[in-house]
N, C-alpha and C positions, 0 to 999 in steps of 0.2 A: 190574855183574852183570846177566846177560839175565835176566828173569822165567820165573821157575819158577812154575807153577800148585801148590799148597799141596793136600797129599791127594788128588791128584788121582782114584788109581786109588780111591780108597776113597768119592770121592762115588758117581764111577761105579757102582761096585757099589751104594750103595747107591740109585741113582736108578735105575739100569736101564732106560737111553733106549732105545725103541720107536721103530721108522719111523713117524713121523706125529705121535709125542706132543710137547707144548708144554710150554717150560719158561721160566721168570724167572730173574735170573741180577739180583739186585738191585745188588750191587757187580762190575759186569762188569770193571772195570779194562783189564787188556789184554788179555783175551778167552779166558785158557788153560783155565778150565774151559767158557766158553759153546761156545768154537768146538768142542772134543774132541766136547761133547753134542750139536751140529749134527752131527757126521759119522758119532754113530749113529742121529743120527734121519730122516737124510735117506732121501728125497727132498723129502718137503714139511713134517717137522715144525721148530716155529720156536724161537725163543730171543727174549724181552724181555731187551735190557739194558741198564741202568738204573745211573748214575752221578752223581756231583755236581759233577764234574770237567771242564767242559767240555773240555778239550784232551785227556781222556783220550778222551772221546767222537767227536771229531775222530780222532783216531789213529788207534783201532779200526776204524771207518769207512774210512777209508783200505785198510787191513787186509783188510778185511771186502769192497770192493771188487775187489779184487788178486786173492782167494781166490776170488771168483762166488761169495760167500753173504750180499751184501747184502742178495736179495730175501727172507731168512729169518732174517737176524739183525737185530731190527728195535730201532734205539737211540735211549733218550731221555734227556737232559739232568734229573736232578732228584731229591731226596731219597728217598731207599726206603721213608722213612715215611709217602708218599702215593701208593704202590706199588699201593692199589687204585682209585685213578683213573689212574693212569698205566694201569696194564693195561686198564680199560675205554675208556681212550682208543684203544687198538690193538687191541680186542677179543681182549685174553686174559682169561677165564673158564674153571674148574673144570681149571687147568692139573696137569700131572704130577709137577712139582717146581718147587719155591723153592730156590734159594741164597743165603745170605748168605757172603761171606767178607771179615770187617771188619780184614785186615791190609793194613798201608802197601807199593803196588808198588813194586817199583826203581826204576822212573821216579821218580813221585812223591820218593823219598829222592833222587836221584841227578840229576835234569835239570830239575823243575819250576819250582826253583828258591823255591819258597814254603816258604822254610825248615823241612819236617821235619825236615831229617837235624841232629844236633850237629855233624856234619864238614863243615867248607868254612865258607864267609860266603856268607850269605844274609840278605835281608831276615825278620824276623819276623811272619810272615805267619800259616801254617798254616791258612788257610781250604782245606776243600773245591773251595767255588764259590767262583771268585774274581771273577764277573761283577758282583757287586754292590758296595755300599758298607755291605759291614757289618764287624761288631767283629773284629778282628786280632790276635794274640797281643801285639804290639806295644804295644795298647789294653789289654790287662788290663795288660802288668808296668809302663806308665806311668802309668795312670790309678789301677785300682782301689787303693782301702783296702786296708795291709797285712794285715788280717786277712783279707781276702775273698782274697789270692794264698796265704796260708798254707793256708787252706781247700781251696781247690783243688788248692794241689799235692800236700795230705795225704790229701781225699777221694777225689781223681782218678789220683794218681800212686802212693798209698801212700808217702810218699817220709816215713820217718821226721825228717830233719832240716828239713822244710817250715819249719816256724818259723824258723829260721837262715837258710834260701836266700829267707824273702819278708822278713825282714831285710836283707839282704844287696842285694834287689833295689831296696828303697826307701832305704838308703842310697845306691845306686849312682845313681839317678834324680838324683836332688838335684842332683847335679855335673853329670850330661849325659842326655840321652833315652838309653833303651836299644833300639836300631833295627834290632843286623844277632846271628844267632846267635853265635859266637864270641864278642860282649861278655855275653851271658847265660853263655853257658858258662863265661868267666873269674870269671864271678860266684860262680855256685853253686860251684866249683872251688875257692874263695876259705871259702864260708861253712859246705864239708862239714869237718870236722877229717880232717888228710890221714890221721892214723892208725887213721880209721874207716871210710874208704872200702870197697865189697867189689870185689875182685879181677878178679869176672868182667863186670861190667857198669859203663858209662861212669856217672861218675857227675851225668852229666846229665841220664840215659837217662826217671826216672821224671819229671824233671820236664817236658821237653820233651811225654813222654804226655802228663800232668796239664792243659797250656795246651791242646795238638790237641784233647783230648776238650772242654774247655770252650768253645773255637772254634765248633765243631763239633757243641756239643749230643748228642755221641754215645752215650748211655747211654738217652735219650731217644728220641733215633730209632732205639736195637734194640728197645725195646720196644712204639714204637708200628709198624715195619715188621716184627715176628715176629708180632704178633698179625694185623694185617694179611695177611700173606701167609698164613696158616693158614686164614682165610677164601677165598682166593680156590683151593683146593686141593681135586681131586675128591677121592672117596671113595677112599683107596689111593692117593692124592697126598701127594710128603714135603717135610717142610722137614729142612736141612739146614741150619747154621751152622758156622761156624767161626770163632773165637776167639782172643784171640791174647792175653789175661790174666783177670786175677781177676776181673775188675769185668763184663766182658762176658760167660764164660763162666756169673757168677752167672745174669746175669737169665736169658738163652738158659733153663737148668735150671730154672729157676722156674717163666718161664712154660711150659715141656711140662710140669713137673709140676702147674700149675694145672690144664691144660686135659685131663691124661691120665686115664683110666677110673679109675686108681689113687687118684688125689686127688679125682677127685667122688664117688666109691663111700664113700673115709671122712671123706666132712665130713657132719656132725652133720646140718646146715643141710638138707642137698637130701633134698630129700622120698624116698619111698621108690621108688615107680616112676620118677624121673632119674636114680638111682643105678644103679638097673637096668640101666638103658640104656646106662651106662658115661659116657666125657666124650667130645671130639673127638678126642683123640689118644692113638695109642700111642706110647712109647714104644721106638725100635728100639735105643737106645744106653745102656745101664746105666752105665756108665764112658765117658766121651769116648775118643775114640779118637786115638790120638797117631802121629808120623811114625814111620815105621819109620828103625831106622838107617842103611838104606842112600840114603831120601828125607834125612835129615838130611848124609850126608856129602856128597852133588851140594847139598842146598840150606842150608845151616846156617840162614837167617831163618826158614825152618821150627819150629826147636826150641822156642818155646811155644805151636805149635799144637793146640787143642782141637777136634775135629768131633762134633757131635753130629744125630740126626737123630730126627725124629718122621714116624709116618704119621696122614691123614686117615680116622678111622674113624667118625667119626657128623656128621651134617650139621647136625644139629634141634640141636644144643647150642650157646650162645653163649661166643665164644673171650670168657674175662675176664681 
């Protein structure tokens, strides 16, 4: 499946790229909303962006070359949750928009080969960055304590039968290492009761999430790269996210309503004249905003997308 950029027209509207303004673009992946927001802000306005993925980084660059908008699409290798050194390393300050959009590309499911996807045999991988030598999904379902994989798959996946599938995983270990997808999949496959299965969704689906996010630390680094990129945002600068479950689209909500007029005005706590003064953010999205069905029938990986967006409205307040 070619990558479809995810809400596209609807960030658009709401970022509303200006010839000249600068934007971040924290999970640039293969480029479909950075490069769109390049060709309205051209002639000199630019796009940071910012992945964990080296070969996606490579790619896009490639891309990015092909197109003559290298000199303005300007890309770095590295976690979004230190998005505000990375932008001071390329001197972006008081930009017009942040994007997050924290769902898996086609690529990634499809050619990476670091076992996302539950179809096909791959190695169990699911690192981001794979340049390193760190923990592996591989490494949780061999190593750790079954209570800490039940944990996981139950915190991180919501996967009501967690108990049974990190059974099922530590039983399976005993006999042989568990090293490529497909033998995980025959597992959980094994420990869900087939007459409980639901219908619409593989039932491997939450647990494969479950290990990516613990991979990945990714619950952690939306909350340290939302508050992040909120700071680095002029006044009438928006962040943007986009979501693709329950766990992510919480925190996203939380922290704009920590940081919004609305929640510092009724906490007890702030003195009278801060409240006054409102918080950093408003608020543009009451309800997340979801695909239209006609974005759903060209994309269906679309269909648990959430977008939600805030604007920079006060500078002097600190994002908490």
């Amino acid at each position: 499946m070619a990558h479809i950029p995810v809400l596209l027209n609807e960030v658009l509207e709401y970022f509303d790229p200006k010839p000249g303004d600068n934007f971040i673009d924290c999970t640039v992946g293969e480029g479909g909303h950075a490069l769109a927001i390049l060709k309205m802000t051209a002639p000199i306005g630019r796009v940071l962006g910012i992945d964990r993925d080296e070969e996606m980084i490579e790619r896009l660059r490639e891309n990015a070359e092909r197109l003559a908008v290298s000199d303005r699409l300007i890309l770095e290798q590295g976690n979004f949750a230190q998005v505000c050194e990375i932008a001071g390393k390329h001197g972006f300050s008081s930009v017009h928009g942040v994007l997050f959009d924290f769902g898996i590309s086609s690529w990634q499911l499809e050619e990476s080969g670091a076992g996302f996807s539950f179809q096909g045999i791959e190695p169990l991988d699911m690192r981001f960055d794979r340049t390193g030598n760190t923990e592996t999904a591989s490494t949780i379902v061999n190593s750790w304590p079954e209570e800490a994989i039940r944990r996981v798959i139950w915190e991180f996946g919501e996967e009501k039968y967690a108990r049974l599938i990190a059974k099922g995983i530590v039983d399976a270990r005993k006999k042989h290492r568990v090293e490529t997808t497909d033998q995980l999949v025959g597992i959980i496959s094994k420990a869900i009761p087939r007459g409980r299965r639901e219908r619409k969704i593989n039932p491997a689906t939450r647990t494969f999430q479950a290990l990516r996010i613990a991979v990945n630390n990714e619950l952690e680094n939306v909350e340290k790269g939302i508050r992040a990129a909120i700071s680095l945002l002029s006044l009438g600068g928006r962040v943007a996210a986009i979501s693709f479950h329950s766990l992510e689209d919480r925190r996203v909500k939380n922290i704009f309503k920590s940081a919004s007029a609305k929640s510092m005005a009724d906490k007890p706590a702030v003195a009278p004249a801060m409240a006054d003064r409102g918080g950093s953010l408003k608020i543009l999205t009451k309800k997340p905003i979801r695909p239209t069905p006609q974005e759903l029938e060209e994309n269906p990986r679309a269909r648990s997308a959430k977008l939600r967006v805030a604007e920079r409205v006060n500078h002097e307040l600190e994002i908490m």
